[in-house]
Residue frames as a rotation matrix with the C-alpha (Angstrom) as fourth column:
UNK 1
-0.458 0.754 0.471 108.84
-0.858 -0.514 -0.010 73.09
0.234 -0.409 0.882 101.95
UNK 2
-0.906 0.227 -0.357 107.26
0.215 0.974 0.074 69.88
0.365 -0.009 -0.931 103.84
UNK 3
-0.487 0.869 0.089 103.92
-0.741 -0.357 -0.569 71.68
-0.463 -0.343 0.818 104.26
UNK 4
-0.849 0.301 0.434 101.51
0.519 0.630 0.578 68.95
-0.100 0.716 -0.691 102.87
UNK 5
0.254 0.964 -0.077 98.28
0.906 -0.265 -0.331 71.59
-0.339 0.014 -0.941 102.58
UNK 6
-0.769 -0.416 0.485 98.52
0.408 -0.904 -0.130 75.49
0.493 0.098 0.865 101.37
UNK 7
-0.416 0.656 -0.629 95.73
0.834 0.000 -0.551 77.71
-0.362 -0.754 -0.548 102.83
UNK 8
-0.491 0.003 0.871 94.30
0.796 -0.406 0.450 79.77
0.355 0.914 0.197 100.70
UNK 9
-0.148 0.583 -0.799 92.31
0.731 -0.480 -0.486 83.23
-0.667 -0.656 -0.355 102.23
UNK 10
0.682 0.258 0.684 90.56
0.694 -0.525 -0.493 86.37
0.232 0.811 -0.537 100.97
UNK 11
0.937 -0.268 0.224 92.72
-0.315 -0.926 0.207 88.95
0.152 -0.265 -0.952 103.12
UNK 12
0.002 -0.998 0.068 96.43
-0.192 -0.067 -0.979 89.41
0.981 -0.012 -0.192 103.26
UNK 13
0.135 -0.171 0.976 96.13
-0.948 -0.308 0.078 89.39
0.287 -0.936 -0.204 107.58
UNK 14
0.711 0.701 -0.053 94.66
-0.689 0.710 0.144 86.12
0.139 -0.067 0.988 107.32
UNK 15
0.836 -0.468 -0.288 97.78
0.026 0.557 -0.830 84.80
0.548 0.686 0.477 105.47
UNK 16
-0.453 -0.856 0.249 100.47
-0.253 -0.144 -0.957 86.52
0.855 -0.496 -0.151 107.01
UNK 17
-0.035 0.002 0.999 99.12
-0.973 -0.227 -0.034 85.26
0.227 -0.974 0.010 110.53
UNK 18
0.491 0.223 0.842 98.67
-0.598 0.789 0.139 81.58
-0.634 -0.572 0.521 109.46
UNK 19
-0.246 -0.777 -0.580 101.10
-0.765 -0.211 0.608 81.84
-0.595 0.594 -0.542 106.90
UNK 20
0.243 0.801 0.547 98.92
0.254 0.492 -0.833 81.08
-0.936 0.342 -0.083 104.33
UNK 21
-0.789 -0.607 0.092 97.80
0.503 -0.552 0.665 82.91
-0.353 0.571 0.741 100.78
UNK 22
-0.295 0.744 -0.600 95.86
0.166 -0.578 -0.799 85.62
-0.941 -0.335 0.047 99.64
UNK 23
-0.356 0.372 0.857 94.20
0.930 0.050 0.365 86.03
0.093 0.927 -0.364 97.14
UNK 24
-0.968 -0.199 -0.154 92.83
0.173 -0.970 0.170 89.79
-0.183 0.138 0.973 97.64
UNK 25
-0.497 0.867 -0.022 89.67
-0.843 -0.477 0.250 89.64
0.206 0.142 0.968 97.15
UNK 26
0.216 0.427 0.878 86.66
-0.278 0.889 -0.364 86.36
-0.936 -0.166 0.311 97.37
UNK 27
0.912 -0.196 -0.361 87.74
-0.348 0.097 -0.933 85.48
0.217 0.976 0.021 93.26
UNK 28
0.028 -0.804 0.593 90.45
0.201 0.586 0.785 83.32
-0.979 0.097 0.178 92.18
UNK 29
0.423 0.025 -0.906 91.55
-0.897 -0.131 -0.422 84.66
-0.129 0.991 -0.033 88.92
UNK 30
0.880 -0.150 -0.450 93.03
-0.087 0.882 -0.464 82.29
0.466 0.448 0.763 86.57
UNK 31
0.401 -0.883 -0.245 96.64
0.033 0.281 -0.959 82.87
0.915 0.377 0.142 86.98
UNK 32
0.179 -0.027 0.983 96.15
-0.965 0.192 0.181 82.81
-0.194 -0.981 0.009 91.10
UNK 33
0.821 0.073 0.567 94.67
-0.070 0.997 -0.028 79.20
-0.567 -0.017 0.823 90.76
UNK 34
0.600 -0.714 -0.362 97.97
0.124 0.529 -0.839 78.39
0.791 0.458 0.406 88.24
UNK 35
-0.257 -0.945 0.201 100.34
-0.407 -0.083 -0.910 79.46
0.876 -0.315 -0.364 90.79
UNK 36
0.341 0.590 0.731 98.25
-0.920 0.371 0.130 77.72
-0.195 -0.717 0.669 93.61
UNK 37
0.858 0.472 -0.200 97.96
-0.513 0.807 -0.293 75.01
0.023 0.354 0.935 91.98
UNK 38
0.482 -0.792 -0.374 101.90
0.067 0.459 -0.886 74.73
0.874 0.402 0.275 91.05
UNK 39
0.275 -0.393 0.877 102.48
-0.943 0.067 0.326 74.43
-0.187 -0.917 -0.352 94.80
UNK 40
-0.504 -0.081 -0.860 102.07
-0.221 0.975 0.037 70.97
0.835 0.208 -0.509 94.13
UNK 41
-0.975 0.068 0.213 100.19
-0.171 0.386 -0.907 70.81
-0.144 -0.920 -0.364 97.58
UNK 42
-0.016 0.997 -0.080 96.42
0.919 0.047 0.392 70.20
0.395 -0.067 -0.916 98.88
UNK 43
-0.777 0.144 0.612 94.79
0.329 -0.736 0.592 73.20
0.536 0.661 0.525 98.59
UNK 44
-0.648 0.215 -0.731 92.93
0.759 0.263 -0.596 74.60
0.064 -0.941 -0.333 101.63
UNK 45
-0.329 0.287 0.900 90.28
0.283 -0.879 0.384 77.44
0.901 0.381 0.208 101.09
UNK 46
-0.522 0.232 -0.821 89.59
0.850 0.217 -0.480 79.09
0.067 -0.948 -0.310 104.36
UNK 47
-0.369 0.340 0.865 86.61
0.525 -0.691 0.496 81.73
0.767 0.637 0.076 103.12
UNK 48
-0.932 0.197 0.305 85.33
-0.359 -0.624 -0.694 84.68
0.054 -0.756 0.653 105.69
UNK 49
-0.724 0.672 -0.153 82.19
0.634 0.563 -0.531 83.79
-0.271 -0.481 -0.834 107.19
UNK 50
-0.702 0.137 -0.699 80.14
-0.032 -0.986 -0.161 85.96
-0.711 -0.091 0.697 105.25
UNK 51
0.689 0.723 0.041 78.03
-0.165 0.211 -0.963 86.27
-0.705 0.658 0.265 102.30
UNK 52
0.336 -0.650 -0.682 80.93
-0.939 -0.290 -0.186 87.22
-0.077 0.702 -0.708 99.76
UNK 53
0.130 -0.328 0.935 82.60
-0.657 0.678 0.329 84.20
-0.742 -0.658 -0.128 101.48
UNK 54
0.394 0.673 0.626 80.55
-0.093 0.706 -0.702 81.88
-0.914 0.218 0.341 99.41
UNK 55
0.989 -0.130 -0.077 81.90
-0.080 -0.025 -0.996 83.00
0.127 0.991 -0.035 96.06
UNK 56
-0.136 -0.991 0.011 85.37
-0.987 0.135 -0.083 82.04
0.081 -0.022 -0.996 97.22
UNK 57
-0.139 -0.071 0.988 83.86
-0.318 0.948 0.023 78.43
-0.938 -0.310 -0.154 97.84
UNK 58
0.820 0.491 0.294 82.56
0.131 0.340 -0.931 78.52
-0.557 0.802 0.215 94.17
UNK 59
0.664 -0.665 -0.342 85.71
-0.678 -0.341 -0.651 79.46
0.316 0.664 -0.678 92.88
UNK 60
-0.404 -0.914 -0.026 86.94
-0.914 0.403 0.040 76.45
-0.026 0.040 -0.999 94.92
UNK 61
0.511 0.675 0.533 84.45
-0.155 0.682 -0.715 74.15
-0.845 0.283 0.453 93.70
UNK 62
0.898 -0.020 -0.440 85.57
-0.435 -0.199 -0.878 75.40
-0.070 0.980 -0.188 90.59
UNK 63
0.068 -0.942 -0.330 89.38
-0.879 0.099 -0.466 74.64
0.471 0.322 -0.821 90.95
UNK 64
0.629 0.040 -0.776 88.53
0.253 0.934 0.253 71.09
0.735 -0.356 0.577 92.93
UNK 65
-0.592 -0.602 0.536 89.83
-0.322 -0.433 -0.842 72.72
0.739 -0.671 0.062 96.18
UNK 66
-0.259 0.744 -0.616 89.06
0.649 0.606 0.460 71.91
0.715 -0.281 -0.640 99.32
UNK 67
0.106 0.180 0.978 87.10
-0.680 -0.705 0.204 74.62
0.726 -0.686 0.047 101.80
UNK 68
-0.845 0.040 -0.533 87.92
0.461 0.558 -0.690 74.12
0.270 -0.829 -0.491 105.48
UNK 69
0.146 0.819 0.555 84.11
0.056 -0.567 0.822 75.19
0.988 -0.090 -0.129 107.67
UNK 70
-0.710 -0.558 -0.429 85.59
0.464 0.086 -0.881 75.88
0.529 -0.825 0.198 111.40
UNK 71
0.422 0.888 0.182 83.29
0.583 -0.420 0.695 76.02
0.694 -0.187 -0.695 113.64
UNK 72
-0.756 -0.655 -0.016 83.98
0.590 -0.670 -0.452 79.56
0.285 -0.351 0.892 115.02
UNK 73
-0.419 0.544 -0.727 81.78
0.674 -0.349 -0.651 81.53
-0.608 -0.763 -0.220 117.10
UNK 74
0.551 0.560 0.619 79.11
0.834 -0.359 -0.419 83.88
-0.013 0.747 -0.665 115.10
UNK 75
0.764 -0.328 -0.555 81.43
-0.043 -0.885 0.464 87.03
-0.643 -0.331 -0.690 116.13
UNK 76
-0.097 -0.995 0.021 84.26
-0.108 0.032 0.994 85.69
-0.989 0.094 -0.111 114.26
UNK 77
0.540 0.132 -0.831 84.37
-0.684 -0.506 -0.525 87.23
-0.490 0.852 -0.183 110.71
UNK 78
0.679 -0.478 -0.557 87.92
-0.691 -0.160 -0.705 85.58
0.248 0.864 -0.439 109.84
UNK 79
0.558 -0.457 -0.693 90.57
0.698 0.710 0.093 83.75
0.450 -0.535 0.715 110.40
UNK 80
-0.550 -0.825 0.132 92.44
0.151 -0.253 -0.956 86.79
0.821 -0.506 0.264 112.06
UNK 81
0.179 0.676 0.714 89.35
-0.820 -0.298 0.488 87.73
0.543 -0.674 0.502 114.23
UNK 82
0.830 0.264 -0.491 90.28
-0.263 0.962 0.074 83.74
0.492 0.068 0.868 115.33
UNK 83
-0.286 -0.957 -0.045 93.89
0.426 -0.085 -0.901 83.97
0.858 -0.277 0.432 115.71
UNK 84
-0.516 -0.639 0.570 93.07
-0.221 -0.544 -0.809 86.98
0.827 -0.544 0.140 117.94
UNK 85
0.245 0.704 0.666 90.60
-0.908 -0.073 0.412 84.80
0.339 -0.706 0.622 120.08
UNK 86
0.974 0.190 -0.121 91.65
-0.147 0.943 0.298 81.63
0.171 -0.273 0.947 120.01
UNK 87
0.468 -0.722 -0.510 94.83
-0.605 -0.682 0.410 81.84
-0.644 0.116 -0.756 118.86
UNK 88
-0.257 -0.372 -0.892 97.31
-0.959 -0.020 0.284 80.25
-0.123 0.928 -0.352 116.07
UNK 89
-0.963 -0.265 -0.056 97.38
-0.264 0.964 -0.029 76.65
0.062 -0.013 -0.998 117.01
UNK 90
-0.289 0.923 0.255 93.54
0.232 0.327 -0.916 76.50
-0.929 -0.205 -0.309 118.01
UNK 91
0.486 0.653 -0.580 92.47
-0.429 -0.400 -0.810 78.35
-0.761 0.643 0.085 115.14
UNK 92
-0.345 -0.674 -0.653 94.81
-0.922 0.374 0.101 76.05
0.176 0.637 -0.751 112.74
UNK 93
-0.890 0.330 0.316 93.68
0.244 0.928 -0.281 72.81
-0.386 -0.172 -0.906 114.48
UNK 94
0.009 0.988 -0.153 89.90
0.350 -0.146 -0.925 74.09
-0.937 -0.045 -0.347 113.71
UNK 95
0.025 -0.083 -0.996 90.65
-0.974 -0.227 -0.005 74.67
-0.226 0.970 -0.086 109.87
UNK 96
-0.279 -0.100 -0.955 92.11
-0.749 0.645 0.152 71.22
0.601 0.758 -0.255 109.15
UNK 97
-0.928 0.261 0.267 90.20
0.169 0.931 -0.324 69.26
-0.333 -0.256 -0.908 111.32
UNK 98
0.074 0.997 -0.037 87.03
0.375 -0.062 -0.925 70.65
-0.924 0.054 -0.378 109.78
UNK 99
-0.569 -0.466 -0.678 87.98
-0.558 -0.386 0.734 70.57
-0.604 0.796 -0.041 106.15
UNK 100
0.200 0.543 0.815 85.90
0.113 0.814 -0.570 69.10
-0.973 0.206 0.102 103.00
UNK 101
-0.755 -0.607 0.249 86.98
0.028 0.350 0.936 67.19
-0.655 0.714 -0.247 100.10
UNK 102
-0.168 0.790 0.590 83.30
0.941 0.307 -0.142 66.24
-0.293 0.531 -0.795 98.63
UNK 103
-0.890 0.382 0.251 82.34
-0.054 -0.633 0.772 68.81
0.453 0.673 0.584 96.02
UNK 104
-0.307 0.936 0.169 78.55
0.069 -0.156 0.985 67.94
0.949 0.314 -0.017 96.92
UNK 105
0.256 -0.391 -0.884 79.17
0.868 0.496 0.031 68.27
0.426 -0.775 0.466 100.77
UNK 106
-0.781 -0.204 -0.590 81.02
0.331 -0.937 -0.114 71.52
-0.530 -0.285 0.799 100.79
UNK 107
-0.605 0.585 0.540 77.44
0.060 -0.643 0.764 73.05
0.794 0.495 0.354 98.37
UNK 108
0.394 0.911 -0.120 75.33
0.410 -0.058 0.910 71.76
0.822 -0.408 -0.397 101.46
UNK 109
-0.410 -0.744 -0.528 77.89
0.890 -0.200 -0.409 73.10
0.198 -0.638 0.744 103.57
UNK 110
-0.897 -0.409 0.168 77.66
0.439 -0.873 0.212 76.44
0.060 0.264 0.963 102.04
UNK 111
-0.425 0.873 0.239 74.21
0.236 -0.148 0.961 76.61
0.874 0.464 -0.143 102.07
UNK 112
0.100 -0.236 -0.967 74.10
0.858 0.512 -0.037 76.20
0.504 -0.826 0.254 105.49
């Protein structure tokens, strides 16, 4: 696998369309983040523009992940709502060129 990033989402579409992972809900249990983690890759949270969202960024605060913030029109919920507007490659370039590493960064992000 010569991916050098994983992508982490709350919904299963998300994933399968940017062939990512899901996680199933805005929560990272523990034994998600272990098998995340034992990718061995960087670690990409891409959370739904929402309220919930947010508690997927704390849960990658928590695991020292980084959240990507794409700027995507207010209409766009997700990353499939993205796919089906932009499409793959735009809506991929607009994840990891708008990604943050800085713990205190991605809070004013989120706040935002």
């Amino acid at each position: 696998w010569e991916r050098k990033f994983v992508l982490v989402f709350e919904g299963s579409i998300d994933a399968i369309l940017m062939e990512g992972v899901a996680v199933l809900t805005n929560e990272v249990s523990p034994e998600q983040a272990l098998q995340i983690n034992s990718l061995g890759k960087k670690v990409i949270v891409v959370p739904d523009q929402d309220k919930p969202g947010k508690t997927l960024i704390n849960h990658a605060l928590n695991n020292e992940w980084s959240v990507a913030f794409p700027n995507w029109n207010e209409d766009i919920k997700d990353a499939a709502d993205a796919v089906k507007k932009y499409g793959k490659l735009t809506t991929l370039i607009s994840i990891v060129m708008n990604v943050e590493d800085n713990p205190l960064k991605i809070k004013l992000r989120m706040k935002l």
